[in-house]
KEZADREN-743138 format. One record per residue (C-alpha): residue number from 0; x, y, z. Coordinates in nm, 2 decimals. Layout:
! residues N
+-----+--------+--------+--------+
| num |      X |      Y |      Z |
+-----+--------+--------+--------+
| NUM |      X |      Y |      Z |
...
+-----+--------+--------+--------+
//
This chain:
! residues 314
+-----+--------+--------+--------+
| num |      X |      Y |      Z |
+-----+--------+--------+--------+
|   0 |  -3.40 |   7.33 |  11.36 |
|   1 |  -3.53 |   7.51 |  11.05 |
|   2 |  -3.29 |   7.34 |  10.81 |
|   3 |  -3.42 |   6.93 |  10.94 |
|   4 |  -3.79 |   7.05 |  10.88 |
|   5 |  -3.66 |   7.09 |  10.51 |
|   6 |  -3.49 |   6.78 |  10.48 |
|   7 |  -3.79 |   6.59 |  10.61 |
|   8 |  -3.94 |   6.39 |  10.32 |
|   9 |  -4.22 |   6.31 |  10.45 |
|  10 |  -4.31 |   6.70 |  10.30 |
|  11 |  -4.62 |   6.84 |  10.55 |
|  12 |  -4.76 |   6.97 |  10.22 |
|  13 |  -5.08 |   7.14 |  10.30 |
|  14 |  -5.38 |   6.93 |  10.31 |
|  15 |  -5.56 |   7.11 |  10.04 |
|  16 |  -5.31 |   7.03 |   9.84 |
|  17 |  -5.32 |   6.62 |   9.81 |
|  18 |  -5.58 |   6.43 |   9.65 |
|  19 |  -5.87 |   6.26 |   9.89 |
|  20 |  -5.87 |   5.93 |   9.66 |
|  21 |  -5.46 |   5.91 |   9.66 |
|  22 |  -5.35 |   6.10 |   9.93 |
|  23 |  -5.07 |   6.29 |   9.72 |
|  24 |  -4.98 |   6.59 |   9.59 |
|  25 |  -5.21 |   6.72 |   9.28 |
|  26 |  -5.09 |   6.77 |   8.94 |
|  27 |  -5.41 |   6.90 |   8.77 |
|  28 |  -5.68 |   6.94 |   9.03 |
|  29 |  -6.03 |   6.93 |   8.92 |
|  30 |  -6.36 |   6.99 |   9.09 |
|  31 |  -6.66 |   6.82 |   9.07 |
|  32 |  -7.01 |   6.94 |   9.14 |
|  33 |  -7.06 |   6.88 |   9.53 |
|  34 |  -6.75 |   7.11 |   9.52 |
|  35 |  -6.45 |   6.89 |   9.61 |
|  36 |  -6.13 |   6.90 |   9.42 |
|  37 |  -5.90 |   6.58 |   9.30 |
|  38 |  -5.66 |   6.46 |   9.11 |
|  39 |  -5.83 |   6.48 |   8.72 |
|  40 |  -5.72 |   6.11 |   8.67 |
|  41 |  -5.77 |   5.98 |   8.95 |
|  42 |  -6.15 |   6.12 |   8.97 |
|  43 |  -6.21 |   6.02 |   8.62 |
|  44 |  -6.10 |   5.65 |   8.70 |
|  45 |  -6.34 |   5.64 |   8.99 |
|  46 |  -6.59 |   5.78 |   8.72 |
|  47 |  -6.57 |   5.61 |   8.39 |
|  48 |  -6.35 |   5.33 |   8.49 |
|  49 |  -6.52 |   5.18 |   8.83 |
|  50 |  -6.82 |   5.30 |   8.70 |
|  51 |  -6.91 |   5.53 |   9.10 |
|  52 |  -7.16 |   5.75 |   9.11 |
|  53 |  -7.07 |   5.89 |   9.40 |
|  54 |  -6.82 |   6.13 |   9.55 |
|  55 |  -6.50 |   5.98 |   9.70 |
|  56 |  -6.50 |   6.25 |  10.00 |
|  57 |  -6.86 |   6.27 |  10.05 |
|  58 |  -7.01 |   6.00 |   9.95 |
|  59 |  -7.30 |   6.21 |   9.78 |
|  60 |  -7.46 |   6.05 |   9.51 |
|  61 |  -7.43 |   6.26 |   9.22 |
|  62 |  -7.53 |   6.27 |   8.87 |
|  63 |  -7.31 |   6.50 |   8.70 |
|  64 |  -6.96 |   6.37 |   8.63 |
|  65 |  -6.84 |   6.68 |   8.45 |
|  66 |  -6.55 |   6.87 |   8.62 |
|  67 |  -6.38 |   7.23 |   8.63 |
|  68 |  -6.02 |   7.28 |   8.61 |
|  69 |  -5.92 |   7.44 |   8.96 |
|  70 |  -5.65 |   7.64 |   8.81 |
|  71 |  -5.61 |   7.85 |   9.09 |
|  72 |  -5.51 |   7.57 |   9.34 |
|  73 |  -5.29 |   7.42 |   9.02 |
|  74 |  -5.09 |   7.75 |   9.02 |
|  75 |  -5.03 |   7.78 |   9.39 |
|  76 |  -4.93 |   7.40 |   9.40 |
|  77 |  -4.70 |   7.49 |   9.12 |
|  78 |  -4.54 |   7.78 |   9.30 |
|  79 |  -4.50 |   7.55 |   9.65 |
|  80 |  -4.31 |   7.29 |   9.47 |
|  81 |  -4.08 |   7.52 |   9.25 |
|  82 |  -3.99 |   7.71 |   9.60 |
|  83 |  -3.87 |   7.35 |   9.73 |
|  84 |  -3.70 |   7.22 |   9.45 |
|  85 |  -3.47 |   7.54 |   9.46 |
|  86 |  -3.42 |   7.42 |   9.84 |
|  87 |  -3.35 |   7.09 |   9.75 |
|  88 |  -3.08 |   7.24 |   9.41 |
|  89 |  -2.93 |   7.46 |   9.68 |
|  90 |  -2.83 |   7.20 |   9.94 |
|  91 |  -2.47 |   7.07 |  10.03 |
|  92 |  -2.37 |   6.74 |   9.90 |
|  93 |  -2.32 |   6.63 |  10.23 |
|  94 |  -2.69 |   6.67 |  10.34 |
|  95 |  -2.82 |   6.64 |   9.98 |
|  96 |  -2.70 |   6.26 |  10.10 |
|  97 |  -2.88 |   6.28 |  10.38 |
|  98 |  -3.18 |   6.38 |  10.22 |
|  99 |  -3.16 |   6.11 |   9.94 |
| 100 |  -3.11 |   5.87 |  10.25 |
| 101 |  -3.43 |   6.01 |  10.45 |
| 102 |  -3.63 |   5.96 |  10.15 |
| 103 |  -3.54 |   5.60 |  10.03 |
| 104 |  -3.59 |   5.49 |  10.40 |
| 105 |  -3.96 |   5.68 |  10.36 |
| 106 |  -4.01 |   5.56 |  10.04 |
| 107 |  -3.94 |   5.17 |  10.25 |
| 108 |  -4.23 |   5.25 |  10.53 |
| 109 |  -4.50 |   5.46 |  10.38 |
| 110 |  -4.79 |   5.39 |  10.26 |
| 111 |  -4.80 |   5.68 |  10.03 |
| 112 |  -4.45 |   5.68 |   9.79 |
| 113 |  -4.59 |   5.86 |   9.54 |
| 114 |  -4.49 |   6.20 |   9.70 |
| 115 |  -4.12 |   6.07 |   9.84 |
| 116 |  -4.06 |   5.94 |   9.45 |
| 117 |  -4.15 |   6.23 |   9.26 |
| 118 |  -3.89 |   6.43 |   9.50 |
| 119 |  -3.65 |   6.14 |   9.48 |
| 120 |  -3.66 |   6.17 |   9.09 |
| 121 |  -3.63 |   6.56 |   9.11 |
| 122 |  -3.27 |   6.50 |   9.33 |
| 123 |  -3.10 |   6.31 |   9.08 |
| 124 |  -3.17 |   6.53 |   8.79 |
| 125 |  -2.94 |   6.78 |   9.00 |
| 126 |  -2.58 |   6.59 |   8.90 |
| 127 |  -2.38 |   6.27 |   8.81 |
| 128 |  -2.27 |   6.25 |   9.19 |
| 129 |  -2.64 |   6.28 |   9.29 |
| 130 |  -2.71 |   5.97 |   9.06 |
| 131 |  -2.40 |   5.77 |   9.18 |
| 132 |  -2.50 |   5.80 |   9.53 |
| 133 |  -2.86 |   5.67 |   9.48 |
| 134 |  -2.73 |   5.39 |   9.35 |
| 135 |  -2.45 |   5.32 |   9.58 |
| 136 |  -2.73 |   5.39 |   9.82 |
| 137 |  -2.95 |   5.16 |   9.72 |
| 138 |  -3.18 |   5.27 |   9.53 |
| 139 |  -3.25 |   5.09 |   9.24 |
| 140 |  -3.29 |   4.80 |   9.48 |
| 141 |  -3.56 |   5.00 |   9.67 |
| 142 |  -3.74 |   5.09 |   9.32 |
| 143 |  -3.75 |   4.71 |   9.23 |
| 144 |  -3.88 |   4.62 |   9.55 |
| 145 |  -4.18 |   4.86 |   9.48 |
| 146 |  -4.25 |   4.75 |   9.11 |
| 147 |  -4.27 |   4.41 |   9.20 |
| 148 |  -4.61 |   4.52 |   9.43 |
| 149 |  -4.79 |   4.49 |   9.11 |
| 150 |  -4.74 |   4.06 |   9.10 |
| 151 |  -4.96 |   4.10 |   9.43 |
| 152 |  -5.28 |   4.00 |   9.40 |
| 153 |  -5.42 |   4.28 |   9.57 |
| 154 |  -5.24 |   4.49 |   9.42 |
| 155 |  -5.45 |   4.82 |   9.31 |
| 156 |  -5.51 |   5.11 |   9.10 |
| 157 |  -5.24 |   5.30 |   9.38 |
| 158 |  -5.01 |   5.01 |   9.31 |
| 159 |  -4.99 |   5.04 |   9.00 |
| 160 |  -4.92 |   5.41 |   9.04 |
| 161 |  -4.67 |   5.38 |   9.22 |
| 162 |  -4.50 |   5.11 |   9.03 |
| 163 |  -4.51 |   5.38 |   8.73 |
| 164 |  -4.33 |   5.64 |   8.94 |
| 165 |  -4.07 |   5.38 |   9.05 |
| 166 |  -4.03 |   5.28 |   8.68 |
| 167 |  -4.03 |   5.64 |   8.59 |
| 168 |  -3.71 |   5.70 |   8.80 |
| 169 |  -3.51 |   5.39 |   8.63 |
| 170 |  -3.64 |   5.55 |   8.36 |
| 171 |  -3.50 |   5.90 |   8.40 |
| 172 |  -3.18 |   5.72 |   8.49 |
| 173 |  -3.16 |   5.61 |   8.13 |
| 174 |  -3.25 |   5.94 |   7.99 |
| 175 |  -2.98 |   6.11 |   8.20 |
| 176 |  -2.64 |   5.89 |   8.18 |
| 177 |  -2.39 |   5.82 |   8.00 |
| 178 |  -2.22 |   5.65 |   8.15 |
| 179 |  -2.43 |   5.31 |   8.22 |
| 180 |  -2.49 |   5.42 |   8.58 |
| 181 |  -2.79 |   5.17 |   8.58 |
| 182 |  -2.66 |   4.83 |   8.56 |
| 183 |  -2.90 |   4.60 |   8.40 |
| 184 |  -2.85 |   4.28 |   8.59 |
| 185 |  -3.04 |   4.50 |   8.88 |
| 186 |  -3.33 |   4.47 |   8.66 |
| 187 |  -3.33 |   4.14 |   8.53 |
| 188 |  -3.46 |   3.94 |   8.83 |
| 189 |  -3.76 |   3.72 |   8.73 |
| 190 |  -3.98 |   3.91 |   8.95 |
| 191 |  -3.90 |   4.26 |   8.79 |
| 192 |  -3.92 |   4.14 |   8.45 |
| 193 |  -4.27 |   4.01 |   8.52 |
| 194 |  -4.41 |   4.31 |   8.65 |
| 195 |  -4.29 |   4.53 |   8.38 |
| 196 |  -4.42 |   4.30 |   8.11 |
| 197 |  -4.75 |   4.36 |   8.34 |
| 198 |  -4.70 |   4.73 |   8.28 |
| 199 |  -4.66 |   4.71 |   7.93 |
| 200 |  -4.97 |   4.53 |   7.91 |
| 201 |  -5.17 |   4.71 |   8.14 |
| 202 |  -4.99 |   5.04 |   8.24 |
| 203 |  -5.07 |   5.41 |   8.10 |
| 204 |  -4.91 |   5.55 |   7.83 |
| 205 |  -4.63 |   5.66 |   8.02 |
| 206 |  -4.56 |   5.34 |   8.21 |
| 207 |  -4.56 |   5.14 |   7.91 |
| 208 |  -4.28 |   5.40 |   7.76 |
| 209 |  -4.07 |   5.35 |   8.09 |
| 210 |  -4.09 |   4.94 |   8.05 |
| 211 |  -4.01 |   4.94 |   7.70 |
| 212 |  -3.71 |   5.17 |   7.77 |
| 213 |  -3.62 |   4.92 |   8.06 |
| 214 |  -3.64 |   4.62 |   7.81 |
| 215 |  -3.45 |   4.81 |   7.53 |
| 216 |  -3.15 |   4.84 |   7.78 |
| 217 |  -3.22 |   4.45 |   7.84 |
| 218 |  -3.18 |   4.38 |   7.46 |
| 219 |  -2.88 |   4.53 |   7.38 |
| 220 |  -2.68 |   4.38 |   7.68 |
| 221 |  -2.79 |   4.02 |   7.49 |
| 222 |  -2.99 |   3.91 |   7.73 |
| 223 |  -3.15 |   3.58 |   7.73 |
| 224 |  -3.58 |   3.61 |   7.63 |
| 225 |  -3.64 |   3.26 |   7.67 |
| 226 |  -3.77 |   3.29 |   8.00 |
| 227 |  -4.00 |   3.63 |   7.96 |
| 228 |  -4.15 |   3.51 |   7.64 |
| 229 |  -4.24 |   3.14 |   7.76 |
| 230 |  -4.31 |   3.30 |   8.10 |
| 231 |  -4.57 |   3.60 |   7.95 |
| 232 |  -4.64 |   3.37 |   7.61 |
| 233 |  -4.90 |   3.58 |   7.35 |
| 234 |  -4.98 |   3.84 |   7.59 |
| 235 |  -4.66 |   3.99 |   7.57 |
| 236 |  -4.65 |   3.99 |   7.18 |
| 237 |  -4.97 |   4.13 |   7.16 |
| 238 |  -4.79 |   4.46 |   7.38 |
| 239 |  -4.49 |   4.50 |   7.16 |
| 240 |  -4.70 |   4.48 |   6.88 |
| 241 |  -4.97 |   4.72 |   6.97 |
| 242 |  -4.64 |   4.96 |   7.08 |
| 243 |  -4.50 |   4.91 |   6.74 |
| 244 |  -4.80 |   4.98 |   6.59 |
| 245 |  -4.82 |   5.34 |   6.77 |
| 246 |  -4.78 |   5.60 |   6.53 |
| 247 |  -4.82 |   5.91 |   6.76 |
| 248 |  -4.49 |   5.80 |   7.01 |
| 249 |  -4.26 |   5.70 |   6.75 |
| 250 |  -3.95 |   5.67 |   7.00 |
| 251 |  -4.18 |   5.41 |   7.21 |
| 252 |  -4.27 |   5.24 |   6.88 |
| 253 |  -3.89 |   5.22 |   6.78 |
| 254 |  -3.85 |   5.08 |   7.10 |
| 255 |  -4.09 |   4.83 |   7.07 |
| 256 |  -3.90 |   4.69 |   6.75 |
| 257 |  -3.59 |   4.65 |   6.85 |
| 258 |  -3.71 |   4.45 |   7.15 |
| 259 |  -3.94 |   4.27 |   6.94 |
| 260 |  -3.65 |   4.14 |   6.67 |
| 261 |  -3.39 |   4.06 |   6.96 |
| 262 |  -3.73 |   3.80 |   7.11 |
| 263 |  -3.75 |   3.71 |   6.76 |
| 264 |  -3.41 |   3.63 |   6.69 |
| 265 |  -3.33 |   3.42 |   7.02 |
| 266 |  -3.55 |   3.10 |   6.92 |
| 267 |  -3.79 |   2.94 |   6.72 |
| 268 |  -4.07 |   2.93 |   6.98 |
| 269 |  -4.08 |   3.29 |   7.04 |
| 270 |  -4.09 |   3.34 |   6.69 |
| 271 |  -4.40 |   3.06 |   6.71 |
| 272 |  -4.54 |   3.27 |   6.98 |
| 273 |  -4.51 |   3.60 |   6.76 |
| 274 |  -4.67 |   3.42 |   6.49 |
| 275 |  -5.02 |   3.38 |   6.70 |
| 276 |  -4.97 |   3.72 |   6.85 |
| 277 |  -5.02 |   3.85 |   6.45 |
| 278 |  -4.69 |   3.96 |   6.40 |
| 279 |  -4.63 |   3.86 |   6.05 |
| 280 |  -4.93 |   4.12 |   5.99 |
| 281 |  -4.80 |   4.36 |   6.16 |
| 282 |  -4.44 |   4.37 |   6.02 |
| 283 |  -4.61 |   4.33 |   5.70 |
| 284 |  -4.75 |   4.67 |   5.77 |
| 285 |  -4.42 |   4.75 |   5.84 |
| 286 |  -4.24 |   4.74 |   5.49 |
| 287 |  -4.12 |   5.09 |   5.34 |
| 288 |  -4.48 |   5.18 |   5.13 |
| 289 |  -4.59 |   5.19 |   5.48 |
| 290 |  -4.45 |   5.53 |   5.50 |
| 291 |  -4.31 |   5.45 |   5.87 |
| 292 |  -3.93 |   5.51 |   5.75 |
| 293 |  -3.86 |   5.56 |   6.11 |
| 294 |  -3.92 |   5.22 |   6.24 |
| 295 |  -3.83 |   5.05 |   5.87 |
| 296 |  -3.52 |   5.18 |   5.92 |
| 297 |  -3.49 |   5.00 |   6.26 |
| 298 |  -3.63 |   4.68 |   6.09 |
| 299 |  -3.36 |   4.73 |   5.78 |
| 300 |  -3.05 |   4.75 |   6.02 |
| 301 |  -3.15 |   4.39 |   6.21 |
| 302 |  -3.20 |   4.20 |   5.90 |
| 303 |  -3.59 |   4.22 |   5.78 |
| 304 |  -3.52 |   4.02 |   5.54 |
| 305 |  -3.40 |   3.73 |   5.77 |
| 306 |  -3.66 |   3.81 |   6.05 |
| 307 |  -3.94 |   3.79 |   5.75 |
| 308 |  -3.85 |   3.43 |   5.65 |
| 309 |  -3.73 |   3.36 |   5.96 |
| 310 |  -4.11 |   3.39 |   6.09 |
| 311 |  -4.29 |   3.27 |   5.82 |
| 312 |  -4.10 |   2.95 |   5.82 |
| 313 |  -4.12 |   2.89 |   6.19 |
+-----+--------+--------+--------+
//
């Protein structure tokens, strides 16, 4: 039937459309001189960050790493994936279940999530039912399971992808309800707090913004930091800090503080720990003259004061 090939989640995308290093659908396709196109980051990490000089597909050596937007493959991509989303808006509740069903038990046996999770994140933007049912469903136990990949030790550049896409989701869960849909003693298992302190130290951009957020949520339920910061020691300082310190995403950065004075408040050896990290410099940099009223103001309504002389007598 016509209407079960659109509720597969597996997606037969055409093949020209996914990315020969990950496998899944292309956001901003590039091409490279021997004339195959890929994902831009992904081709640029097997350039500049594994240092290849060769094609992924091919295997041709080459010598010219420059590439060409393929904007004509972006724009038909684009158009593909705005015709399904208007399938998936349209649907029933009772088989937009199904479908959110079908795609957590995907997302649970293949090897390439990426393409299930970016769907699954586009069905519960659609209502508050939509986002009650994945987590009566399950999901946020499923998304755990597939952030915790990254404590593996062979865990890879597609790991940590897809770790960012399941964080992204929790994420988005955040961004979306009011009504503290996303209960935070799902995310507080040892295990999941590891692996996002992993991702705030070596995530992108985005996934550091997604496991901030999910530590923010931590910090205002009063939860205990004992554990994370003896567990993650200076390391994890050191990625508050540098967040903090971030004066292009001021949200992340405001984020970052508030975190950072709930670990600071809860015991003397975090605030030790924050004290090798470089913290006192940091808040230092911090004060109003520093002209970052935005996270001052954060600082001001915790108590600098006491934090200040909390840390430099510890």
């Amino acid at each position: 039937m016509e209407i079960e090939k659109t509720l597969d989640p597996t997606m037969d995308f055409p093949q020209d459309f996914r990315c020969p290093i990950s496998m899944e659908l292309m956001k901003n396709p590039v091409t490279i001189s021997t004339g195959v196109t890929y994902e831009q980051k992904n081709i640029e990490k097997w350039f500049f960050t594994y240092k290849k000089k060769t094609c992924p597909a091919t295997m041709q050596s080459i010598d010219n790493f420059n590439t060409t937007p393929n904007l004509t493959l972006k724009s038909l991509i684009q158009t593909w994936y705005k015709n399904d989303l208007s399938q998936i808006s349209s649907l029933p509740s009772s088989m937009m279940h199904h479908e959110l069903v079908s795609l957590l038990n995907t997302i649970e046996t293949t090897p390439f999530k990426v393409s299930s999770l970016k769907k699954l994140k586009s069905i519960i933007k659609v209502s508050d039912q939509t986002r009650v049912d994945f987590v009566k469903s399950g999901g946020v136990e499923a998304l755990v399971k597939i952030i915790v990949q990254v404590l593996s030790e062979s865990s890879d550049f597609a790991t940590f992808t897809t770790c960012e896409e399941a964080l992204g989701i929790l994420h988005q869960l955040l961004l979306l309800d009011d009504e503290a849909i996303l209960d935070v003693r799902s995310i507080t298992s040892p295990d999941c707090i590891k692996s996002m302190a992993i991702m705030l130290q070596r995530g992108s951009k985005d996934a550091r913004v997604y496991a901030i957020s999910m530590f923010e949520k931590m910090a205002k339920s009063k939860f205990d930091w004992s554990f994370v910061a003896q567990e993650q020691g200076i390391d994890l300082f050191k990625s508050l800090l540098d967040l903090v310190s971030d004066e292009i995403c001021t949200k992340a950065s405001s984020c970052a503080l508030k975190v950072l004075i709930d670990i600071l408040t809860s015991s003397k050896k975090t605030r030790l720990k924050a004290i090798e990290a470089g913290a006192i410099c940091t808040l230092i940099e911090l004060l109003p003259e520093s002209n970052r009223p935005d996270l001052w103001a954060g600082l001001n309504a915790r108590g600098n004061a006491s934090i200040h002389k909390r840390l430099v007598v510890a």
